[in-house]
Rosetta silent file (secondary structure, phi, psi, omega in degrees, C-alpha in Angstrom):
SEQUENCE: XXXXXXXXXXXXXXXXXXXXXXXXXXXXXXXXXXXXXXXXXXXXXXXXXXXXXXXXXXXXXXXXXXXXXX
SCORE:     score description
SCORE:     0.000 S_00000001
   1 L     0.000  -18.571 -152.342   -1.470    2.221   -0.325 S_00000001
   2 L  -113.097  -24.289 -171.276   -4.170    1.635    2.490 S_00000001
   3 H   -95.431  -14.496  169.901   -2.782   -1.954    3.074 S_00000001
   4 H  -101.798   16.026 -164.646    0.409   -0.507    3.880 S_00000001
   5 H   -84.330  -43.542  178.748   -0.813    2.262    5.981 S_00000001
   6 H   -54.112  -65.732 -174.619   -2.685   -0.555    7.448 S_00000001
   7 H   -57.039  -75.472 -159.680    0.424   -2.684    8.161 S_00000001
   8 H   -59.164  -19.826  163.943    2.964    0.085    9.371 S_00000001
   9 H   -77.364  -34.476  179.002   -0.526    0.680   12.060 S_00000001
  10 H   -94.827  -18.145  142.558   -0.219   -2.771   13.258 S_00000001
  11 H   -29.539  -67.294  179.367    3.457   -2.794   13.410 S_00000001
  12 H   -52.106  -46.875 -170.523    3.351    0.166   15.843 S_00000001
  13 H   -88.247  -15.077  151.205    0.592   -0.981   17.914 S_00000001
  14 H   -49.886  -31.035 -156.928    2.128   -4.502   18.488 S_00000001
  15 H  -104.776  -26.320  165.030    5.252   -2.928   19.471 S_00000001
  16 H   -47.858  -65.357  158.606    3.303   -0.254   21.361 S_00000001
  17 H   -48.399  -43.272  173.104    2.045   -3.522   23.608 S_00000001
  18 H   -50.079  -72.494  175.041    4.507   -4.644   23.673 S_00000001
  19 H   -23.282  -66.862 -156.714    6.180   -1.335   25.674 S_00000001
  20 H   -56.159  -64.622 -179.470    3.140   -1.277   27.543 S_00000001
  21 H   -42.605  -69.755  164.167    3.800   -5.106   28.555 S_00000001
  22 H   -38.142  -50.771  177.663    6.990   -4.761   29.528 S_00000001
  23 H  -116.346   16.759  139.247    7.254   -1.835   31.568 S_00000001
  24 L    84.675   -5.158 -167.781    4.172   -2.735   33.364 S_00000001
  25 H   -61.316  -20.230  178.616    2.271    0.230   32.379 S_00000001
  26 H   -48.855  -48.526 -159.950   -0.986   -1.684   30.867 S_00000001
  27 H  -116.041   21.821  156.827   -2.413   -1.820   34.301 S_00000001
  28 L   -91.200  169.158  177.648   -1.941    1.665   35.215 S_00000001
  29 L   -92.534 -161.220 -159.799   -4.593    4.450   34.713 S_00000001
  30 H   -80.120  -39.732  168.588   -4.254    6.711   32.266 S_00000001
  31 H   -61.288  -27.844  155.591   -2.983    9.792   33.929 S_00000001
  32 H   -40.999  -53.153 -179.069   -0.177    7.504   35.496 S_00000001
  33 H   -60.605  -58.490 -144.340    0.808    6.182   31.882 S_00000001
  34 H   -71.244   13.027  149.980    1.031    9.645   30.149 S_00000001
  35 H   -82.450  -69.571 -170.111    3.549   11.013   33.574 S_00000001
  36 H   -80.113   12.421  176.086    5.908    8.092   33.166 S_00000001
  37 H   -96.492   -6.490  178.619    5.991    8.213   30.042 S_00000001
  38 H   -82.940  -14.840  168.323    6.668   11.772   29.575 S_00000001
  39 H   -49.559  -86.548  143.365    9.239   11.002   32.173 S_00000001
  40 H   -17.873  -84.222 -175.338   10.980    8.226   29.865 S_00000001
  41 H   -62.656    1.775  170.632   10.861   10.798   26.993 S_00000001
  42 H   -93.764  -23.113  168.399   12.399   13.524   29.373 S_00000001
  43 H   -79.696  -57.168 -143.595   15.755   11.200   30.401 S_00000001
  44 H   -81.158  -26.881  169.636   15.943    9.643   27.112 S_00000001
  45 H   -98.456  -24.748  153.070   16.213   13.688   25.471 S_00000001
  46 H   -39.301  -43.994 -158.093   18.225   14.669   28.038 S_00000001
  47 H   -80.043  -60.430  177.031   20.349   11.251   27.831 S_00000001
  48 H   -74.084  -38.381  168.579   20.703   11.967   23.473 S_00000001
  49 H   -77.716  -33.534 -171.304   21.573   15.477   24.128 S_00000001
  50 H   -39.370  -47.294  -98.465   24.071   14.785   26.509 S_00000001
  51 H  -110.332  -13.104  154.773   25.315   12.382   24.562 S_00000001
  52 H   -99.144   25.973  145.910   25.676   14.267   21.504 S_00000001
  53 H   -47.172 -102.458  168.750   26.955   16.921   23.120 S_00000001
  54 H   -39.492  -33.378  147.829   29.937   14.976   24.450 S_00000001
  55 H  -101.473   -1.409 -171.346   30.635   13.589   21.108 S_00000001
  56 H  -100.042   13.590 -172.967   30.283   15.713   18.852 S_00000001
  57 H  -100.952  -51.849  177.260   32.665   17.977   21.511 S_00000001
  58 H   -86.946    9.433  176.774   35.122   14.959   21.618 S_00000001
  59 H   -95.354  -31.166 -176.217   35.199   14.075   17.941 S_00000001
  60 H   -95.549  -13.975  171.324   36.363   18.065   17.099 S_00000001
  61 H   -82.205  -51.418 -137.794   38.997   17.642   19.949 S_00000001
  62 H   -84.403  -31.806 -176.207   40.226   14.537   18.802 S_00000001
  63 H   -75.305  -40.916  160.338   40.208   15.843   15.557 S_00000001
  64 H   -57.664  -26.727  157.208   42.626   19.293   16.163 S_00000001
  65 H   -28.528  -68.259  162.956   44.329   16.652   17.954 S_00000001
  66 H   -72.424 -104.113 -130.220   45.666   14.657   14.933 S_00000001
  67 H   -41.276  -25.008 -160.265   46.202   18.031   13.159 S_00000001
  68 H   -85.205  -54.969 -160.140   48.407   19.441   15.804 S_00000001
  69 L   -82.815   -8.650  179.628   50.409   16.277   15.766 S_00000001
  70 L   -85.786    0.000    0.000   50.883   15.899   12.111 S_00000001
């Protein structure tokens, strides 16, 4: 159990670096990282509500839609 707790930690923090790599943020300070990243996670729940919002709005239209027409 501890070797996979261990493994699923070292997934994350490779992929974590990865982020970090990527998006340049490694050579920011710290109060810098934790703004854009709260930033990132403030578009990205905005961006997923929107977006299920919009479909789950245009999946019940489409659906009285066929019913109307049948």
């Amino acid at each position: 159990m501890t070797n996979l707790i261990q493994n699923i930690k070292k997934f994350f923090t490779y992929w974590y670096l990865r982020y970090l790599l990527v998006t340049e943020l490694y050579m920011v300070e710290t109060w810098e990282k934790i703004v854009i990243q709260s930033i990132f996670v403030i578009i990205f729940g905005l961006y997923s509500y929107f977006n299920y919002s919009i479909l789950t709005h245009g999946v019940s239209h489409l659906g009285r839609t066929l019913q109307n027409t049948e």
